[in-house]
DSSP file (Angstrom, degrees, kcal/mol; ACC not computed):
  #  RESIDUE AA STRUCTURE BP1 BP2  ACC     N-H-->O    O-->H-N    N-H-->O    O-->H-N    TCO  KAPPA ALPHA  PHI   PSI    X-CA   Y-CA   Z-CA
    1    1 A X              0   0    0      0, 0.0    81,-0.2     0, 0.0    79,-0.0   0.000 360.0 360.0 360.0 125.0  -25.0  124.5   64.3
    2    2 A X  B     -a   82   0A   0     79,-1.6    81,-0.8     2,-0.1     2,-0.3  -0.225 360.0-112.2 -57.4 163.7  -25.3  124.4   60.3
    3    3 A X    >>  -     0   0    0     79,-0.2     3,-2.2    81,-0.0     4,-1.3  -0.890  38.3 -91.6 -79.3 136.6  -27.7  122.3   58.6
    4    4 A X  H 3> S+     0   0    0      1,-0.3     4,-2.9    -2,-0.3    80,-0.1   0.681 128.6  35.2  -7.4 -75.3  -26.6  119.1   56.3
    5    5 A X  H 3> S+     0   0    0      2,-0.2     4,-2.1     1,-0.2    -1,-0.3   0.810 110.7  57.5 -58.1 -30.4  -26.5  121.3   53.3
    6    6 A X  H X> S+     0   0    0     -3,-2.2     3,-1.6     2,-0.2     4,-1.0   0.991 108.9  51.0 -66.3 -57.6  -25.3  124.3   54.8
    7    7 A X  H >X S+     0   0    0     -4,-1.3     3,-1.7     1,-0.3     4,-0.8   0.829 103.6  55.9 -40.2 -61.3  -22.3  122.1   55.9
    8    8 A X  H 3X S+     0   0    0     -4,-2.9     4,-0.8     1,-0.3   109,-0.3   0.727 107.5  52.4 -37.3 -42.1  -21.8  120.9   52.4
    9    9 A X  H <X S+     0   0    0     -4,-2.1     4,-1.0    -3,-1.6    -1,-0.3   0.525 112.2  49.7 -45.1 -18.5  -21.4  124.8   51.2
   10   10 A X  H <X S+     0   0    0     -3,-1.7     4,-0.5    -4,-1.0    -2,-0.2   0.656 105.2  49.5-104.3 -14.4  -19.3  124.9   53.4
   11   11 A X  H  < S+     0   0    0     -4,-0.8     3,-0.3    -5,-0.3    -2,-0.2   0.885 119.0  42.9 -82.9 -40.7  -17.2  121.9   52.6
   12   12 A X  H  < S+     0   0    0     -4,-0.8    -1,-0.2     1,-0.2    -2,-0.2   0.705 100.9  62.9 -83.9 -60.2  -17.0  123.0   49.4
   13   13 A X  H  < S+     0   0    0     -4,-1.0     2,-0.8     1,-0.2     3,-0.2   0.614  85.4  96.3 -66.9 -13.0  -16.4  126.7   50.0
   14   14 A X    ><  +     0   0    0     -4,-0.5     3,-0.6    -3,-0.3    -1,-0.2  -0.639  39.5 143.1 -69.2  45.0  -13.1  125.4   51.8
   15   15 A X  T 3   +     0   0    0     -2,-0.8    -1,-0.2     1,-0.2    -2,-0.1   0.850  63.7  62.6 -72.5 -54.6  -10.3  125.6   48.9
   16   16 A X  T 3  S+     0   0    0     -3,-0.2     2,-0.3    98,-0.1    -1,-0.2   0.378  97.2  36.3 -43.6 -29.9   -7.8  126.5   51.0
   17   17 A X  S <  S-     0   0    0     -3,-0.6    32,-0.2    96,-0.2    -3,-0.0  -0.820  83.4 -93.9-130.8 160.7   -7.0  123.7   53.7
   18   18 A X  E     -b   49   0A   0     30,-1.5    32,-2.3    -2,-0.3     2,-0.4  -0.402  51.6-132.8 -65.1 175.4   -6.9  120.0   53.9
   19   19 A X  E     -b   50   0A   0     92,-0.4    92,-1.7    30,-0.2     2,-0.4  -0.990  21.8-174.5-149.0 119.0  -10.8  118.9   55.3
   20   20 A X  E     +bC  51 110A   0     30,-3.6    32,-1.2    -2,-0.4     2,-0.4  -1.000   8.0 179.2-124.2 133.9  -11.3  116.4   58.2
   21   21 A X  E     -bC  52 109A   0     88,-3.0    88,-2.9    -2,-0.4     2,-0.3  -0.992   7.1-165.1-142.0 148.9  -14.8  115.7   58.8
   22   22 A X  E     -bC  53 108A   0     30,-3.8    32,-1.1    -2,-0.4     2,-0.2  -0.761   7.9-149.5-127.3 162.3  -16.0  113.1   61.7
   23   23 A X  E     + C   0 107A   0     84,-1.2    83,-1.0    -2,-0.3    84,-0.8  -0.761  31.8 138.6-179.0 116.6  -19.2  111.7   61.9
   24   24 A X        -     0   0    0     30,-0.4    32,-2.7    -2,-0.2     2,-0.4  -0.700  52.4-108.3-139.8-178.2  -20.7  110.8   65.1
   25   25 A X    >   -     0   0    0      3,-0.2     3,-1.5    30,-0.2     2,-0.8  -0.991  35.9-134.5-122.6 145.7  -23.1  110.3   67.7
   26   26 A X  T 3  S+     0   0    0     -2,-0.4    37,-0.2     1,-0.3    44,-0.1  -0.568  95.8  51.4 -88.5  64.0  -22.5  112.6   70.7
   27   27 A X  T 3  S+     0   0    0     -2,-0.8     2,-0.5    35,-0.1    -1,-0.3   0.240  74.0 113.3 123.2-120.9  -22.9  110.2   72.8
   28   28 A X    X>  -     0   0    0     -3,-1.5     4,-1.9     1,-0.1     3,-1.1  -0.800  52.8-149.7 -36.4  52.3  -21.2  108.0   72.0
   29   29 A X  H 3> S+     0   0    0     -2,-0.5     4,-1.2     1,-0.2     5,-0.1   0.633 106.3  40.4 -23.8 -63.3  -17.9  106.7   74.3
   30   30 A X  H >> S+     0   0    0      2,-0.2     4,-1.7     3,-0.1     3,-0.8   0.933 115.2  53.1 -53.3 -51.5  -15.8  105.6   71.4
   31   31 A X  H X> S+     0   0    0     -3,-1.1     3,-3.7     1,-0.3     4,-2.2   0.991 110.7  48.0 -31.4 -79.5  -16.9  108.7   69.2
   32   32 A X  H 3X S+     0   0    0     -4,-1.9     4,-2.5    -7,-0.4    -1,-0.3   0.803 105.2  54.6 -52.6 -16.5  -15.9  111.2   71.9
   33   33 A X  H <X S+     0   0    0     -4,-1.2     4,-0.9    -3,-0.8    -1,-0.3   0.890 118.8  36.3 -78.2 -36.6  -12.8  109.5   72.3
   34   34 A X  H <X S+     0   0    0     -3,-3.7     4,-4.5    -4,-1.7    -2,-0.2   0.770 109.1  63.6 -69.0 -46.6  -12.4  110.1   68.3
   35   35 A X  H  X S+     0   0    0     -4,-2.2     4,-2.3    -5,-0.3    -2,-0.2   0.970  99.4  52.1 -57.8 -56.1  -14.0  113.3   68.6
   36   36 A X  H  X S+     0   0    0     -4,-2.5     4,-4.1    -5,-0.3    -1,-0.2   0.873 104.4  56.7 -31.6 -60.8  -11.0  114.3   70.8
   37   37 A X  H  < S+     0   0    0     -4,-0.9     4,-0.5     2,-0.2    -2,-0.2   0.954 106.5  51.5 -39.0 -66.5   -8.3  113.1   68.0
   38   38 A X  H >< S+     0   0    0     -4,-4.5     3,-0.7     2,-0.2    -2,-0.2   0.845 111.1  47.9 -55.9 -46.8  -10.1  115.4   65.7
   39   39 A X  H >< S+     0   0    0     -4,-2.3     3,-2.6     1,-0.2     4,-0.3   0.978 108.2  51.3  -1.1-101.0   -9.7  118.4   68.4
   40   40 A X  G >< S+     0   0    0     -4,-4.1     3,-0.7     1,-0.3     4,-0.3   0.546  98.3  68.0 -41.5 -11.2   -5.9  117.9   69.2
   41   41 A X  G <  S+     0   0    0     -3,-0.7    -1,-0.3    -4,-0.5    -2,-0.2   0.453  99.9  52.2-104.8   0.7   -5.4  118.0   65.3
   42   42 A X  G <  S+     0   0    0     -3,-2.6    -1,-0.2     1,-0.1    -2,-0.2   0.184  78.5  99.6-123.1  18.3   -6.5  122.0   65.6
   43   43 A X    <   +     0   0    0     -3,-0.7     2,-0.3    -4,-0.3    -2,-0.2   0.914  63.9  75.7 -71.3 -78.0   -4.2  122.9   68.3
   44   44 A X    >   -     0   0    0     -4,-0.3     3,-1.1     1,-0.2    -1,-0.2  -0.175  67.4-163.2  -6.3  85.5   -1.8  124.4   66.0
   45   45 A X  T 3  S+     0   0    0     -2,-0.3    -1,-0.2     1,-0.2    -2,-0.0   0.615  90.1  56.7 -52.7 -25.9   -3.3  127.6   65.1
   46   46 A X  T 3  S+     0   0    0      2,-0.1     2,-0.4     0, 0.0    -1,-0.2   0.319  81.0 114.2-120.0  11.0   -1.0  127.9   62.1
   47   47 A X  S <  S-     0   0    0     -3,-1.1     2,-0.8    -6,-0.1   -30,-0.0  -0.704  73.7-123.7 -72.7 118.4   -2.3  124.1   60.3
   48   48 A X        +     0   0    0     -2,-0.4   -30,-1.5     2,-0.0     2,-0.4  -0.800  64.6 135.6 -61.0  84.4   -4.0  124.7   57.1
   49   49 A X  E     -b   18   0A   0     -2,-0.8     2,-0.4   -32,-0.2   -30,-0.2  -0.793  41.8-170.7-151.5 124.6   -7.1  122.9   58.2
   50   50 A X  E     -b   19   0A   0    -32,-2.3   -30,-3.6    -2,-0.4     2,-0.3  -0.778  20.2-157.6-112.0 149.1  -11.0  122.9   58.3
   51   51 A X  E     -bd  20  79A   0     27,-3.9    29,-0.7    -2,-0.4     2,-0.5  -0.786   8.6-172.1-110.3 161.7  -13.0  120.4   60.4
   52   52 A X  E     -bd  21  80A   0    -32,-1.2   -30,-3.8    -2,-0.3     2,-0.4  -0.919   3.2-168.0-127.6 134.4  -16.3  119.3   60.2
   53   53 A X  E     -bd  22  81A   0     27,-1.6    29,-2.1    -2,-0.5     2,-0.4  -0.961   6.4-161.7-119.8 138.0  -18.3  117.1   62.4
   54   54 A X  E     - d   0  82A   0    -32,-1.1     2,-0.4    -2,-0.4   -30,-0.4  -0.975  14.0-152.7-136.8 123.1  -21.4  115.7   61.5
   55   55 A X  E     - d   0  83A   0     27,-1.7    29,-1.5    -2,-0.4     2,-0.2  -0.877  12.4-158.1-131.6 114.2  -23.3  114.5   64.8
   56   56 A X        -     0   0    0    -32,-2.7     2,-1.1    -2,-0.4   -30,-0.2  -0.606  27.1-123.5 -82.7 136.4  -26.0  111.4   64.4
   57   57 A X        +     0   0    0     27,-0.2   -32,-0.1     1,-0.2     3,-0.1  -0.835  64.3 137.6-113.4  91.3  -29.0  110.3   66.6
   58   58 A X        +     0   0    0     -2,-1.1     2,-0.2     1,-0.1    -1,-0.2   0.462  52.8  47.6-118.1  -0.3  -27.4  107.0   66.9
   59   59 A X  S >  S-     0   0    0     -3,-0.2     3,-2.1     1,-0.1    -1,-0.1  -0.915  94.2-100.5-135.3 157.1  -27.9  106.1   70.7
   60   60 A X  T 3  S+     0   0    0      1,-0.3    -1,-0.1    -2,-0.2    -3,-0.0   0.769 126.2  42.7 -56.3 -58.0  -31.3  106.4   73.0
   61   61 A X  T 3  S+     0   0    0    -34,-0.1    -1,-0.3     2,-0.1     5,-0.2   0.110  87.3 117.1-138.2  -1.5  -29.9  109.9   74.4
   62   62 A X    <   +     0   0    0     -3,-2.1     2,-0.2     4,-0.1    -5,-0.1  -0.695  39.3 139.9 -96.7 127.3  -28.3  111.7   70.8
   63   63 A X    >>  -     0   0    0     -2,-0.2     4,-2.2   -37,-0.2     3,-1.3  -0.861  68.3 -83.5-171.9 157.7  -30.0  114.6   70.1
   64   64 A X  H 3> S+     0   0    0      1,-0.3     4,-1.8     2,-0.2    -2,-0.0   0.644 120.4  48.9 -32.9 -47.6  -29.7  117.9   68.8
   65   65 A X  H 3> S+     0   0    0      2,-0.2     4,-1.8     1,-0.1    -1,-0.3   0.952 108.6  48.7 -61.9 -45.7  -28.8  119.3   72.2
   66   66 A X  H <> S+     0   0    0     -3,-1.3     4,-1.5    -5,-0.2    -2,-0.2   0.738 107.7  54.3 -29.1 -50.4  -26.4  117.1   73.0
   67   67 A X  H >X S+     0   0    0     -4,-2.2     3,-2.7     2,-0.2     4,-1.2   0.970 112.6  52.1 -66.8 -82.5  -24.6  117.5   69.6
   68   68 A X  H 3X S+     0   0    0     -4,-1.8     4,-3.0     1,-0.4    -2,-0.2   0.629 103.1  49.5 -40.0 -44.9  -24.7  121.1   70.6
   69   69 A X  H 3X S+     0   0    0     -4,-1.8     4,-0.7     1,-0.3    -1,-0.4   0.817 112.0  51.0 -82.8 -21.4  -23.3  120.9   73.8
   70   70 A X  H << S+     0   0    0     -3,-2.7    -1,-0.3    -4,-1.5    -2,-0.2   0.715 105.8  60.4 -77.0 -17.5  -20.2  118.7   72.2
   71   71 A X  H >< S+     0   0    0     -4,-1.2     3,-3.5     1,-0.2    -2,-0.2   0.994 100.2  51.2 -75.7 -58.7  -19.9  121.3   69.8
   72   72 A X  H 3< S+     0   0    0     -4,-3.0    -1,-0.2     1,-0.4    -2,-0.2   0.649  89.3  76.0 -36.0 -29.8  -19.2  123.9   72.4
   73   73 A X  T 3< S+     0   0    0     -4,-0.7     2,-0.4     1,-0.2    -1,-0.4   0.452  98.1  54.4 -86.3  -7.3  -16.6  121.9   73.8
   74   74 A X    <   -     0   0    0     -3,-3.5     2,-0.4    -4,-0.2    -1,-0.2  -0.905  61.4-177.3-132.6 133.2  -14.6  123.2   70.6
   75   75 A X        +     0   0    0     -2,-0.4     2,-0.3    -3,-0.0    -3,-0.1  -0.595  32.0 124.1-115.1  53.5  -14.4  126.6   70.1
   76   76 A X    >   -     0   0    0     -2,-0.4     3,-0.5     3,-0.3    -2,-0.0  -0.980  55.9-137.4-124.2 136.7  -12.4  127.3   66.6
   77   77 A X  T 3  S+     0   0    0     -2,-0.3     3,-0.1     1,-0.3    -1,-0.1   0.252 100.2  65.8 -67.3   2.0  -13.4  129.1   63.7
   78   78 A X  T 3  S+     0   0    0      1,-0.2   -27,-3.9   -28,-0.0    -1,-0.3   0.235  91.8  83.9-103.2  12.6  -12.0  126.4   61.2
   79   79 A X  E <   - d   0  51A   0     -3,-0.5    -3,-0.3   -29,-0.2   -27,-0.2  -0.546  59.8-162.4-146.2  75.9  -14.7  124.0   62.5
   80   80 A X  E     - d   0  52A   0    -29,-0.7   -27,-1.6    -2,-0.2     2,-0.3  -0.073  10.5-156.2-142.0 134.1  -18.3  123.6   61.4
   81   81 A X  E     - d   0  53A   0    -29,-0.2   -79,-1.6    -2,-0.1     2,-0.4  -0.924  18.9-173.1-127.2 113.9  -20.5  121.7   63.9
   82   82 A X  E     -ad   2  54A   0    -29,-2.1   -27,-1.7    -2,-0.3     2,-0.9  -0.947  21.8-146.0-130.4 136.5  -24.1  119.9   62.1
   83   83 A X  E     - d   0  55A   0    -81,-0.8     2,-0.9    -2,-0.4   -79,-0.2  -0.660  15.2-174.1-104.0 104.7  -26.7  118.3   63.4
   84   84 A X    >   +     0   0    0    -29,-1.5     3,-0.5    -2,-0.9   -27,-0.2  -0.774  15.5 162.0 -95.9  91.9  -28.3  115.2   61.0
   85   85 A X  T 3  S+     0   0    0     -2,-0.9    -1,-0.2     1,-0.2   -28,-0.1   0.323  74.5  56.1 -24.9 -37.6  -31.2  114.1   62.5
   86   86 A X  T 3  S-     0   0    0     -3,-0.2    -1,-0.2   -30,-0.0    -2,-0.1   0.622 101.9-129.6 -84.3 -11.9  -32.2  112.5   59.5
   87   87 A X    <>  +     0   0    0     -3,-0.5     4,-0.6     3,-0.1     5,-0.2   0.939  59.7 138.4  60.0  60.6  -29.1  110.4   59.1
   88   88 A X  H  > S+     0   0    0      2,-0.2     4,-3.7     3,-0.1    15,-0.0   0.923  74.9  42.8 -71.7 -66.5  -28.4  111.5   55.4
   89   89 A X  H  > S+     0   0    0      2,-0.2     4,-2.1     1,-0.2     5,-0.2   0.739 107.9  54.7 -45.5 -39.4  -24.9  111.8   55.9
   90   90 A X  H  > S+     0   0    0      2,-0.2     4,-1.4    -6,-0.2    14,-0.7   0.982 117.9  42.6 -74.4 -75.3  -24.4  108.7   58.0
   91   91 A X  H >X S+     0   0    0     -4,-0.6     4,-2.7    12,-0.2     3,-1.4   0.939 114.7  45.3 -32.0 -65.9  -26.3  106.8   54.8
   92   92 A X  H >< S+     0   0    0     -4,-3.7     3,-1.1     1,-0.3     5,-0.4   0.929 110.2  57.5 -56.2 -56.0  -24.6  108.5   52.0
   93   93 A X  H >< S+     0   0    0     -4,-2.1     3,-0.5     1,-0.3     6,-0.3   0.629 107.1  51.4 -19.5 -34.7  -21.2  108.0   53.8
   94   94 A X  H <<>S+     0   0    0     -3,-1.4     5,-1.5    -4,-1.4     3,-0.3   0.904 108.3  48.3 -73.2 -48.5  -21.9  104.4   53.8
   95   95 A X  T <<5S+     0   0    0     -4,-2.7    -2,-0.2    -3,-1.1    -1,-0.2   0.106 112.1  43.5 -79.0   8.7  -22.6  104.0   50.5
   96   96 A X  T < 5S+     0   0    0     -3,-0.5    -1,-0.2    -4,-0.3    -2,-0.2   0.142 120.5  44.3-139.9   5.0  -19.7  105.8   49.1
   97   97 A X  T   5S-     0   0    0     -5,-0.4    -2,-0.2    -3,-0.3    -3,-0.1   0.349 107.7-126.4-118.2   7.8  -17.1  103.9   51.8
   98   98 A X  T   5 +     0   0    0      1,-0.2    -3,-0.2     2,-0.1    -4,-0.1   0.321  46.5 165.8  63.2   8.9  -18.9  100.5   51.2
   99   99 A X      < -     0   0    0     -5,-1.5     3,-0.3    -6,-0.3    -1,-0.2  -0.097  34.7-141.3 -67.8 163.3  -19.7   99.6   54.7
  100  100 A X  S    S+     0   0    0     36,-1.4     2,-0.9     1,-0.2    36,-0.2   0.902  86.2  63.0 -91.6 -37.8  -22.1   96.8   55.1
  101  101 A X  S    S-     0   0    0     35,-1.0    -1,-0.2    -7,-0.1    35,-0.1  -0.460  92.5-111.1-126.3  93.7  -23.8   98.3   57.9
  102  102 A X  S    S+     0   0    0     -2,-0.9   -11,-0.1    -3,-0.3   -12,-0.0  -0.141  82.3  35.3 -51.5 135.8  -25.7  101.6   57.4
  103  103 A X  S    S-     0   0    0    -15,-0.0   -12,-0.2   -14,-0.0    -1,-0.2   0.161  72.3-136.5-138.0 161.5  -25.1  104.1   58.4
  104  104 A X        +     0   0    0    -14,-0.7     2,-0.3   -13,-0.2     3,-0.2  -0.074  37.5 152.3 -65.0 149.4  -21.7  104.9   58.7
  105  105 A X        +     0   0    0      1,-0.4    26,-0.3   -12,-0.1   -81,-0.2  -0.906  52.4  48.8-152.3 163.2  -20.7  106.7   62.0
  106  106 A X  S    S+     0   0    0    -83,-1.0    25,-1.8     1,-0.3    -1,-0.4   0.974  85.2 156.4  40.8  72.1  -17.3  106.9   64.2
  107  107 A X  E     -CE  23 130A   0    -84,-0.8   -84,-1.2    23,-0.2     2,-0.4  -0.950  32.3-159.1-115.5 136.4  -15.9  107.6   60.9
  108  108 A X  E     +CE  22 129A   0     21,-0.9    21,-0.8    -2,-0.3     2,-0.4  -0.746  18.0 179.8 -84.8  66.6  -12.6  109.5   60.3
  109  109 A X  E     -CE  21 128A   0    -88,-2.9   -88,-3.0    -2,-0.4     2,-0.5  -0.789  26.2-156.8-146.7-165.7  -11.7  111.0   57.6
  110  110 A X  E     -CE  20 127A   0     17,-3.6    16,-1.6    -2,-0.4    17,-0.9  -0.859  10.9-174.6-117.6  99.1   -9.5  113.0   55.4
  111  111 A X        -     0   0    0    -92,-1.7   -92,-0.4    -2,-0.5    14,-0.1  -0.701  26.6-124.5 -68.1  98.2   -9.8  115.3   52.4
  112  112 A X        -     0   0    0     -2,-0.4   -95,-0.2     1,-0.2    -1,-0.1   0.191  38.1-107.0 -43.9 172.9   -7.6  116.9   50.2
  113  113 A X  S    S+     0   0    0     45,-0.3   -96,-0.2   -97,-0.1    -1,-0.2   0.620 117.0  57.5 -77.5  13.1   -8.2  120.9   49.9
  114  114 A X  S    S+     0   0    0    -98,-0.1    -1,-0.1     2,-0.1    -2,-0.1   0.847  79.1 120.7 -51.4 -58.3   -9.7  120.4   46.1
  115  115 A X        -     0   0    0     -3,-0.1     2,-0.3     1,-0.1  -101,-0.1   0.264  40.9-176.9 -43.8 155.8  -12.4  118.0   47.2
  116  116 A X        -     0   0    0   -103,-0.0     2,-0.8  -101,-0.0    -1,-0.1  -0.977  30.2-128.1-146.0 139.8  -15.5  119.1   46.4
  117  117 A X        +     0   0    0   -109,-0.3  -105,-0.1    -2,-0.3     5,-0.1  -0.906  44.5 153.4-105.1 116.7  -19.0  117.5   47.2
  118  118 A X        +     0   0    0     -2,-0.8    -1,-0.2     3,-0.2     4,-0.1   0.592  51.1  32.2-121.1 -29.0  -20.5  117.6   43.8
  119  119 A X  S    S-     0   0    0      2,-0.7     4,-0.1     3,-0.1    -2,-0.0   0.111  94.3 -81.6-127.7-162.0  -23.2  114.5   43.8
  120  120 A X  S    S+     0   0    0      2,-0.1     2,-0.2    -2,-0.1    -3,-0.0   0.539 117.1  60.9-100.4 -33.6  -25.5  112.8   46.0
  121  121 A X  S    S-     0   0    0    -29,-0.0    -2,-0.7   -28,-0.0    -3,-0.2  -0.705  97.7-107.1 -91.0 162.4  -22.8  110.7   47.3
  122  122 A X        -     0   0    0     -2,-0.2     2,-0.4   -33,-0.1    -4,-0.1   0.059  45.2 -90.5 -62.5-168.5  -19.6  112.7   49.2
  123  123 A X        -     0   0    0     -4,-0.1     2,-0.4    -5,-0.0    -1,-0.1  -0.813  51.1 -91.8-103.5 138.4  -16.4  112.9   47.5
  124  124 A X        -     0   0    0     -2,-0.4   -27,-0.1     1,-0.1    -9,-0.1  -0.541  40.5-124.9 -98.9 117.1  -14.1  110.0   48.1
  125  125 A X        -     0   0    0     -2,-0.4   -14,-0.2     1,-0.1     3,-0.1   0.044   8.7-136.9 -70.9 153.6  -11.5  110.9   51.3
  126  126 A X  S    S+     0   0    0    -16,-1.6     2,-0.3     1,-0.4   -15,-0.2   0.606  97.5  10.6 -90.7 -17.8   -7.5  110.4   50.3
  127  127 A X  E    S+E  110   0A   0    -17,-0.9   -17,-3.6    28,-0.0    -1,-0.4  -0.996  73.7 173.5-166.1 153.3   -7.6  108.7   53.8
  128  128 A X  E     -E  109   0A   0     -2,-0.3     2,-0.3   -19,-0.2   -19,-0.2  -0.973   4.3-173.8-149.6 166.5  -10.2  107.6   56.2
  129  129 A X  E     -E  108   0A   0    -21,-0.8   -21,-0.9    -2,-0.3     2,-0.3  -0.544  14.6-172.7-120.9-165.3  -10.6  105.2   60.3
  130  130 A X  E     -E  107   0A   0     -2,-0.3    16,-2.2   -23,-0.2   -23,-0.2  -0.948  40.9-128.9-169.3 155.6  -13.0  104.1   62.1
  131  131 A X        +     0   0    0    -25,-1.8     2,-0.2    -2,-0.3    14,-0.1  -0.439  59.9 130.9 -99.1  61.1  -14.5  102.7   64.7
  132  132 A X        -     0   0    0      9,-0.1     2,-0.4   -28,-0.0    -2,-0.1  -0.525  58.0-114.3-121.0 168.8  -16.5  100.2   63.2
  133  133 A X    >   -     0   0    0     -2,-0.2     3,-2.1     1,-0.0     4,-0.5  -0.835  39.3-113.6 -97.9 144.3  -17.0   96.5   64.0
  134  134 A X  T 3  S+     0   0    0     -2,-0.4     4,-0.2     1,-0.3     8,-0.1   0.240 109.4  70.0-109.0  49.1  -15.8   94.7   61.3
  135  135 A X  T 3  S+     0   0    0      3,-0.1    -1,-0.3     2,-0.1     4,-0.1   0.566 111.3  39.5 -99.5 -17.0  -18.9   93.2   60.2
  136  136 A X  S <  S+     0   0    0     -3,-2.1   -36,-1.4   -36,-0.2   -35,-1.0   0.571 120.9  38.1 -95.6  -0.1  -19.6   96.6   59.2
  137  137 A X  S    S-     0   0    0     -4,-0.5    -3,-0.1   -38,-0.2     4,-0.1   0.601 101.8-138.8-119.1 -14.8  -16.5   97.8   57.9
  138  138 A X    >>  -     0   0    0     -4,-0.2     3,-1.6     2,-0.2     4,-0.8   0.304  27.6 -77.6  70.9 161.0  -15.4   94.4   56.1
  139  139 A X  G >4 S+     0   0    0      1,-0.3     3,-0.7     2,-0.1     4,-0.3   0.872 129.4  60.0 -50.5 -35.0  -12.3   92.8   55.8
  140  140 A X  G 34 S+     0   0    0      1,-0.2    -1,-0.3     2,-0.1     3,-0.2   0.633 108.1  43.3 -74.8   1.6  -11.1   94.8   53.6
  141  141 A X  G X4 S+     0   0    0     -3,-1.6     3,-8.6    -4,-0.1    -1,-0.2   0.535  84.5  98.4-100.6 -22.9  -11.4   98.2   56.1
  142  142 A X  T << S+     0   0    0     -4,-0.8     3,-0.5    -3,-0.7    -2,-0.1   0.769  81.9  50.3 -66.5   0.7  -10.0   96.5   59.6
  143  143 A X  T 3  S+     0   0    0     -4,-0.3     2,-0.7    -3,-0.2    -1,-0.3   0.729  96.3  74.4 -79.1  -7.8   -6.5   97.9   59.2
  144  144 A X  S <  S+     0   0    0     -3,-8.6     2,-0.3   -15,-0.1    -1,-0.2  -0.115  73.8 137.0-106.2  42.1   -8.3  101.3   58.7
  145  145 A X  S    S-     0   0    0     -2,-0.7     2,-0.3    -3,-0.5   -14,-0.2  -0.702  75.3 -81.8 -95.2 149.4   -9.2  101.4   62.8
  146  146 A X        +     0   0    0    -16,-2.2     2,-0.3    -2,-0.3    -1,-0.2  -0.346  58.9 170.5 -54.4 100.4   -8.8  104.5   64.4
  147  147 A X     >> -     0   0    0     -2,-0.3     4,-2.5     1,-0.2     5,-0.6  -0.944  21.6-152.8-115.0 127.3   -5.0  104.8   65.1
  148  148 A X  H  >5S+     0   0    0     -2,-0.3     4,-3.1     1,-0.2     5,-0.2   0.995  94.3  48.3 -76.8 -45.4   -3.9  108.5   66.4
  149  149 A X  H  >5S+     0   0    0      2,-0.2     4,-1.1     1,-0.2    -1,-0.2   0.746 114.7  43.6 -51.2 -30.5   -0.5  108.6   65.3
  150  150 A X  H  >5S+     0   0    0      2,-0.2     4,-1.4     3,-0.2    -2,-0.2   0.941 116.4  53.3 -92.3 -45.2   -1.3  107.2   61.4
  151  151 A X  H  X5S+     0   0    0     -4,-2.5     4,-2.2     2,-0.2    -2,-0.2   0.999 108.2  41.9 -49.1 -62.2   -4.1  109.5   61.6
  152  152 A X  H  X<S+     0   0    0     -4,-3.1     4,-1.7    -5,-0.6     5,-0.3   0.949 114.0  57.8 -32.3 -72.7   -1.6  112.6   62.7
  153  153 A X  H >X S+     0   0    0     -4,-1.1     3,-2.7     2,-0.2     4,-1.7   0.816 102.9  56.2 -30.4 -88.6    0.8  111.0   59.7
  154  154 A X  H >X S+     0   0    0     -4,-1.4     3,-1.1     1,-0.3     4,-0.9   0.735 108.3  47.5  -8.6 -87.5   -2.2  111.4   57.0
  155  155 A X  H 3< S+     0   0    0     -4,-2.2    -1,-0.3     1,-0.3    -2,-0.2   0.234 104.4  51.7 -88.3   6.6   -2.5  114.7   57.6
  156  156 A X  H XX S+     0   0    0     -3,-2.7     4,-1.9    -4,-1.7     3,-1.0   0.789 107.2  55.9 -66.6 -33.3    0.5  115.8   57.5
  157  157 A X  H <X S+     0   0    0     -4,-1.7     4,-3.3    -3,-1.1     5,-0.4   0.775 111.1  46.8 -41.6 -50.1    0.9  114.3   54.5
  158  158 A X  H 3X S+     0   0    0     -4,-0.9     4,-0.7    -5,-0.2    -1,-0.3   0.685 108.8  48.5 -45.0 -29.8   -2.0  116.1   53.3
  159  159 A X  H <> S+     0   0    0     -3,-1.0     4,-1.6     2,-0.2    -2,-0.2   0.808 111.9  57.2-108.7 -38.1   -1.2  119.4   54.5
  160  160 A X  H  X S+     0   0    0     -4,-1.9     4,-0.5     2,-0.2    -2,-0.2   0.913 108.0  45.7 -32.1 -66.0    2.3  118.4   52.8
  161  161 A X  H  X S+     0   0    0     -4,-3.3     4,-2.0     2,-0.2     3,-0.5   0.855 110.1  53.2 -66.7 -33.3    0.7  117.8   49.3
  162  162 A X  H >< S+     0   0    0     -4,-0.7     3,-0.8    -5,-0.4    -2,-0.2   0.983 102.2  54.9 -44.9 -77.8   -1.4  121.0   49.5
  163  163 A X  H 3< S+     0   0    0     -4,-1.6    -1,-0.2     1,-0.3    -2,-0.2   0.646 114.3  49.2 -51.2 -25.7    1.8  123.1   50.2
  164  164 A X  H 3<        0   0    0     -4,-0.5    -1,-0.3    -3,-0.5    -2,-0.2   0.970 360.0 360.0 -59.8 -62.0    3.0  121.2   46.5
  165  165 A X    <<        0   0    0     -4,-2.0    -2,-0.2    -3,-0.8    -1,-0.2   0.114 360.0 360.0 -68.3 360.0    0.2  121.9   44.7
């Protein structure tokens, strides 16, 4: 498992593919269920895509082992596993997707291959879900629940616009 930052080099070092990066706690029922979604979306060996998951001590039992052992449960070279302990990510993620209630986790989202994480805050997704309640996610986020098929749709569409560019 990377570290925060290593993951961000890594996010970064990624030119090549569209970028889906989750952030969760492993856990987590709803998360794994998400976690899955993210999974099926790397069956296709021949999908321009790199993943990242960034795995949160957001329930009594989330920890760094746990995060490991969900990491194991995918086994792809496009797909960089980190354990934030400190909850950076889940903060900055909040603050740069406007949720009210930090910090964000059973988040979706989607990144063109360009993006680059340049700042303190992440780089702002061409598409994102959720799982959120939507006192944390606001009105303006509750169509943006975690749908698999509009997910799928996104990112082909990304992988589409790549193949333009």
């Amino acid at each position: 498992m990377l570290k925060v930052d290593e993951l961000f080099e890594k996010f970064n070092e990624t030119s090549d593919s569209v970028k889906i990066l989750a952030v969760l706690s492993p856990t987590c029922g709803p998360c794994l269920e998400g976690y899955e979604l993210v999974k099926s979306q790397f069956k296709d060996r021949n999908r321009k895509l790199t993943g990242f998951v960034i795995w949160l001590p957001m329930l009594e039992n989330d920890d760094e082992q746990n995060a490991s052992l969900q990491a194991g449960n995918l086994m792809d070279g496009r797909i960089f596993h980190s354990w934030d302990g400190e909850i950076r990510a889940g903060l900055a993620y909040a603050k740069s997707l406007g949720l009210a209630c930090p910090p964000a986790w059973d988040v979706y989202l989607i990144y063109s291959r360009n993006a680059k994480w340049e700042f303190d805050l992440p780089p702002t997704p061409i598409f994102w879900m959720h799982q959120l309640g939507e006192e944390c996610c606001g009105e303006q986020n509750k169509d943006l629940r975690l749908n698999p098929i509009k997910f799928d749709e996104e990112i082909e569409k990304a992988i589409f616009r790549g193949k333009q560019e």
